[in-house]
matplotlib code that plots the C-alpha trace (Angstrom):
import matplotlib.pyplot as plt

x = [-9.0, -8.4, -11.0, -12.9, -13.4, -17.1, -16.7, -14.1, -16.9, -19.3, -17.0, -16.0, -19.1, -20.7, -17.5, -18.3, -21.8, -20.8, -18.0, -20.9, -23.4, -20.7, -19.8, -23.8, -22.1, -18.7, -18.8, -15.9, -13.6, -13.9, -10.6, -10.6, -13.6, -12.6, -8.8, -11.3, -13.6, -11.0, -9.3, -12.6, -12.6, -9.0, -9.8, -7.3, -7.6, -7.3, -5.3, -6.2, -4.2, -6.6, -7.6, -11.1, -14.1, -13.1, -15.5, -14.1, -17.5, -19.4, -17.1, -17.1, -21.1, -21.8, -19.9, -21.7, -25.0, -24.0, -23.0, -26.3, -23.4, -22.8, -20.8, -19.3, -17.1, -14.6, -13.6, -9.9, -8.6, -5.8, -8.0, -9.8, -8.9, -8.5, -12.0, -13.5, -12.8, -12.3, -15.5, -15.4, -16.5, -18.8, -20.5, -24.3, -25.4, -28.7, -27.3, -23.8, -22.4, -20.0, -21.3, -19.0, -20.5, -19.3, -16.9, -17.9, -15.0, -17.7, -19.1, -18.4, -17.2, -14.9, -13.9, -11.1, -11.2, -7.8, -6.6, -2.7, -4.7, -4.7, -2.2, -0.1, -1.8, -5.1, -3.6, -1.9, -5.8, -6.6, -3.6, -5.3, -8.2, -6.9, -4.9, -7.0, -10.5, -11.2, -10.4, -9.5, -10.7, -10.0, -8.9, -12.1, -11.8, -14.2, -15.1, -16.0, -17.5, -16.6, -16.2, -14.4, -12.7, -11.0, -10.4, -8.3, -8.0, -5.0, -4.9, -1.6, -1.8, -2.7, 0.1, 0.2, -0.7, -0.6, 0.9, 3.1, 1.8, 4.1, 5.5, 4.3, 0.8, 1.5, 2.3, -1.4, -3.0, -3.2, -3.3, -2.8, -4.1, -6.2, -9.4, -8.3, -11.1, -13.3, -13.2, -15.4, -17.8, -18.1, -18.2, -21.0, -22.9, -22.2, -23.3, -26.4, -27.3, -25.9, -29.2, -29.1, -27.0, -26.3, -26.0, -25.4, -28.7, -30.6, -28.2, -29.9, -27.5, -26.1, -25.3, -25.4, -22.0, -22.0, -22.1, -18.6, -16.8, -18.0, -16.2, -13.4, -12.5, -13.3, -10.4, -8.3, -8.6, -6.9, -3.7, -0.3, 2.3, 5.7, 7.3, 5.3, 6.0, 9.6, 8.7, 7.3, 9.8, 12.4, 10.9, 10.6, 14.4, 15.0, 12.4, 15.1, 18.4, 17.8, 20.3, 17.3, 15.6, 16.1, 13.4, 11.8, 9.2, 8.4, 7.4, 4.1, 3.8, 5.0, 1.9, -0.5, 0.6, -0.2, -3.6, -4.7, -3.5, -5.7, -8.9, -7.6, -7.3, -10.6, -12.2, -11.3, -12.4, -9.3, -8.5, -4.6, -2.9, -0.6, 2.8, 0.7, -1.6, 1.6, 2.8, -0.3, -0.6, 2.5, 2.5, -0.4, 0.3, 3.9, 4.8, 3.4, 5.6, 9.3, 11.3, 14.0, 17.1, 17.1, 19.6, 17.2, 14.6, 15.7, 17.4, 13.9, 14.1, 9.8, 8.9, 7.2, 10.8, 12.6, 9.3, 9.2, 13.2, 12.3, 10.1, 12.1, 15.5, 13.6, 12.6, 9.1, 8.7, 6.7, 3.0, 1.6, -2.1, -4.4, -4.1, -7.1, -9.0]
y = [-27.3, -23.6, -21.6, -21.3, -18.2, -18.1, -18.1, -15.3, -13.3, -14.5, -13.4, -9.9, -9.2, -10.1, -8.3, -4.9, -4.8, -5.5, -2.5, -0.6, -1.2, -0.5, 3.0, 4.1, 4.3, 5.4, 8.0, 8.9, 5.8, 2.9, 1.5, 1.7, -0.5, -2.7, -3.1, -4.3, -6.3, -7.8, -8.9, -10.4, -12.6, -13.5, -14.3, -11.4, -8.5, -4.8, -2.2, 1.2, 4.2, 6.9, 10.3, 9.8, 10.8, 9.6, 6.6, 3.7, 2.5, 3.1, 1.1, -1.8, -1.5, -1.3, -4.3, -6.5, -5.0, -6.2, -9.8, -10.2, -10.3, -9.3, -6.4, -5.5, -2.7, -3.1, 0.0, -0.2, 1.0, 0.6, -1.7, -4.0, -7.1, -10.4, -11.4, -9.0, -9.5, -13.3, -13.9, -15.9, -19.3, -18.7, -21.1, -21.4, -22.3, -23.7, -25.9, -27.0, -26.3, -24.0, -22.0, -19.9, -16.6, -15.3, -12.1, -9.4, -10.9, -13.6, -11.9, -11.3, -7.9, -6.9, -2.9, -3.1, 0.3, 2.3, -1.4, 0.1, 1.6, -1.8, -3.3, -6.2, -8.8, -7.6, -7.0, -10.9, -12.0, -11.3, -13.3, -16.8, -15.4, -13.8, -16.5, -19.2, -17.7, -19.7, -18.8, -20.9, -20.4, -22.7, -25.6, -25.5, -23.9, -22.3, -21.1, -17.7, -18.4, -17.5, -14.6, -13.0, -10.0, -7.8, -4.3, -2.8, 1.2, 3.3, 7.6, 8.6, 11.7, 11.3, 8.9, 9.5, 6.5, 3.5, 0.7, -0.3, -2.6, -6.3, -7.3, -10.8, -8.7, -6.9, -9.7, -11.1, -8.0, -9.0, -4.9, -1.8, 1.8, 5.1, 5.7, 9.8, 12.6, 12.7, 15.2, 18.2, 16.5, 13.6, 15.8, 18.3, 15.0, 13.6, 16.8, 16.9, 13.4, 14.4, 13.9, 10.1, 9.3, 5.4, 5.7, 1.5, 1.4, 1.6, -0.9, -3.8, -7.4, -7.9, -11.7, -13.7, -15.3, -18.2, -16.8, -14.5, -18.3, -19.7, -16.4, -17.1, -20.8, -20.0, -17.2, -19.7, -21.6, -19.1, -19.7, -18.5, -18.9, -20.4, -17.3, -15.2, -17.1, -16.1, -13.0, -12.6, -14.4, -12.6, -9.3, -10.3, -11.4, -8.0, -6.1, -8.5, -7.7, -3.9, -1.8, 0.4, -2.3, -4.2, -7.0, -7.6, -9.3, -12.6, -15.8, -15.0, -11.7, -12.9, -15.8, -12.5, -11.2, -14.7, -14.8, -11.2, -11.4, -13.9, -12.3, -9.2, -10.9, -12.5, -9.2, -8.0, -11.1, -13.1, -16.3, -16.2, -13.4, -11.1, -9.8, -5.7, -7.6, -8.1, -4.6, -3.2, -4.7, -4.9, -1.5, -2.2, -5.9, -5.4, -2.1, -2.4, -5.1, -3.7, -2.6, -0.1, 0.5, 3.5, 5.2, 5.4, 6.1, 8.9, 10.4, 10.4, 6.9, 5.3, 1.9, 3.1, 4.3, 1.0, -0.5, 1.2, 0.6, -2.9, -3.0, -0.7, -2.8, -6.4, -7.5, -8.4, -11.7, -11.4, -11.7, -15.1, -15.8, -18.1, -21.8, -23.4, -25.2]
z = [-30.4, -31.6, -32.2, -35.3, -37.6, -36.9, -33.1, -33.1, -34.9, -32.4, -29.8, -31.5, -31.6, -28.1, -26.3, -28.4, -26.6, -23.6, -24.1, -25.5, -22.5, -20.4, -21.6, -21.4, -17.7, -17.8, -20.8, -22.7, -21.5, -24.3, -24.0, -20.5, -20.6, -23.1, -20.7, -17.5, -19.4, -21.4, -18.0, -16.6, -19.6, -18.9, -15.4, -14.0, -11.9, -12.5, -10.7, -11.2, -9.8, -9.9, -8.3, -6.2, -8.3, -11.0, -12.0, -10.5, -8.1, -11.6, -13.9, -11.1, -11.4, -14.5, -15.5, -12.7, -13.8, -17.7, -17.1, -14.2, -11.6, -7.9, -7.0, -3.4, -2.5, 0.3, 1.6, 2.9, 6.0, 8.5, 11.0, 8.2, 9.1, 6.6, 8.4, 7.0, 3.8, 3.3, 5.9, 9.1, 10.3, 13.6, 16.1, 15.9, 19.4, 18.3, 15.5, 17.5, 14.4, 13.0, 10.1, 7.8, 6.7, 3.6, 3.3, 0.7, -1.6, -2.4, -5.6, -9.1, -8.9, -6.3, -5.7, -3.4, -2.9, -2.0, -1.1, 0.1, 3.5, 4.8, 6.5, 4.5, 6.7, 5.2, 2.0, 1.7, 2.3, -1.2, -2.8, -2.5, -4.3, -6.7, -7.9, -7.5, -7.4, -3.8, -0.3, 2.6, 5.9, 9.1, 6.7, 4.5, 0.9, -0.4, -4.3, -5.0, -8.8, -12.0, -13.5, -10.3, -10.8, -8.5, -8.9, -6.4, -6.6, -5.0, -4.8, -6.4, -4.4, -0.2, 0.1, 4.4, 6.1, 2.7, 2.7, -0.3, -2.2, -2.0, -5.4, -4.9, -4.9, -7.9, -10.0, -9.3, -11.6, -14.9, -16.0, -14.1, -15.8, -14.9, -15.9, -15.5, -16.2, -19.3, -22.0, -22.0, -23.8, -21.8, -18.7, -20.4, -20.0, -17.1, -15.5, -17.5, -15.7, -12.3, -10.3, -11.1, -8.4, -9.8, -13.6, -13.6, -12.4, -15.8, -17.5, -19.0, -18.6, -22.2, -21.0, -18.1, -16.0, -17.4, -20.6, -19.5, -18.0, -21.6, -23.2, -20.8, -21.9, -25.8, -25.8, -24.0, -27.6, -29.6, -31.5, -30.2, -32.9, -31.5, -33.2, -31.0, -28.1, -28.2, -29.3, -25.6, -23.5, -25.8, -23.9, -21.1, -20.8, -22.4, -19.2, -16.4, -18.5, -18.6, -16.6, -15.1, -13.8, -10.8, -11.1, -14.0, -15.7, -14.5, -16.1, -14.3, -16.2, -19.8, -19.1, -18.4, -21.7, -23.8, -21.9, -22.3, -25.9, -26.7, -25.4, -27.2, -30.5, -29.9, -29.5, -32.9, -34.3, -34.7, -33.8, -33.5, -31.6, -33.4, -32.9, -32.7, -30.0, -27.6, -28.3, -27.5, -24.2, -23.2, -21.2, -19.2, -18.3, -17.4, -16.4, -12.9, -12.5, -12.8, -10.0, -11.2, -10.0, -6.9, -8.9, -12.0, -10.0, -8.5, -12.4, -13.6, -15.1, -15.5, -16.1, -19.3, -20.9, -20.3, -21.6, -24.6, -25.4, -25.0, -27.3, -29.9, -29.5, -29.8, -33.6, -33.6, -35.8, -39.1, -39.1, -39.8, -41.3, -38.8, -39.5, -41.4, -38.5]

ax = plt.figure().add_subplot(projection="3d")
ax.plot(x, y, z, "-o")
ax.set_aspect("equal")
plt.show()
């Protein structure tokens, strides 16, 4: 059943105050907010590649605090172990039982904070979850809820002692982008309100989680066109046939586009996706996921420029109205 006019302005209208309560917290960074939010709803994970200070504990936060979620923040190292992150089944003498304790991955809100200081082993721990939204421990599986978001943080700069992050890895986060410094004007205030140390704090919950899993299967309801389904794979072909790139987008990744297109045409109050919604996203949802050539690499050659070729040489198809449902 596709979703209905009336419930795409429903749904326009509850994602702008979420967006809005958000930013009370994170000034000066709308579309930022409206990227991660609009992957919670899509049930992916964000990937942001950030210099420290920057907002990314906040963001993380303020988003639990709006949707009455849990937050944890897991502070990557070099001797974190998959343990510590997953949890660990233990043996209660008084019981004879074995009891498994929870990992700080159990919550709504995950910071994985500078997640490429772990090791791989540690790293590969989150893939099951991600994916799946479960983990596995000693045979048992256990669910970690709905909505589950990760958002995994990396410093482009101190790059001594990280741990490249796996493609299979990559592939699992729906978006990757910066939430970079605010303008002066959004600074002047932040620094007017530096003495509150948690700025989430004073966020009132715009809805509840069940409310964001609702959101999360309406926008699932929202019609694709067959046109702009091969529009898509027609790109992504065009990302893997590209002489710069070595690997590139997968099936995986041109899926991540159809989903987040639909929450993004939601959140405007549509219910079909347009050719401009795939454009729009495309950068963020796939450009963590090429792999150039070395010899482009090292010319100069980004993922962005073969990106946006891709998108200049392929013919987008002509916009249809939504179907009467």
């Amino acid at each position: 059943m596709t979703m209905t006019p009336e419930q795409a302005t429903w749904f326009a209208g509850t994602f702008d105050r979420l967006v809005q309560n958000v930013g009370q917290a994170v000034l000066g960074k709308p579309h930022v907010i409206r990227l991660t939010i609009m992957a919670m709803i899509a049930e992916g994970h964000v990937l942001l590649e950030d210099a420290p200070g920057t907002g990314k504990t906040s963001l993380a936060r303020a988003i639990a605090a709006t949707v009455q979620g849990s937050h944890q923040r897991i502070q990557f190292t070099p001797d974190l172990l998959p343990s510590d992150v997953t949890g660990v089944t233990i043996y209660d003498q008084n019981s004879h039982l074995f009891e498994f304790h929870k990992g700080p991955v159990f919550a709504s809100i995950v910071l994985a904070d500078e997640i490429n200081r772990a090791s791989p082993k540690t790293q590969s721990a989150l893939l099951e979850v991600m994916e799946e939204s479960k983990i596995t421990v000693d045979g048992v599986t256990h669910d970690v809820g709905r909505p589950f978001l990760v958002i995994a943080t990396q410093n482009p700069i101190e790059q001594a002692g990280t741990y490249r992050l796996p493609e299979a890895q990559l592939d699992r986060f729906l978006i990757k982008t910066s939430i970079g410094y605010p303008d002066l004007a959004s600074a002047e205030l932040i620094l007017a309100g530096a003495s509150i140390r948690d700025s989430s704090a004073k966020l009132s919950p715009v809805i509840t989680t069940a409310a964001v899993a609702d959101m999360a299967d309406l926008a699932a309801t929202v019609h694709v066109d067959s046109a702009v389904l091969r529009y898509t794979a027609q790109l992504a072909e065009a990302t893997r046939d590209a002489p710069e790139s070595r690997v590139g987008v997968s099936v995986r990744g041109a899926m991540a586009l159809i989903r987040a297109a639909k929450v993004w045409a939601a959140a405007q109050g549509r219910n079909f996706v347009l050719p401009d919604d795939i454009k729009e996203l495309a950068a963020p949802v796939w450009v963590h996921r090429f792999v150039l050539d070395p010899e482009a690499e090292f010319s100069g050659t980004t993922a962005e420029q073969v990106l946006a070729r891709v998108l200049a040489d392929v013919a987008a198809p002509q916009a249809r109205q939504s179907v009467a449902v």
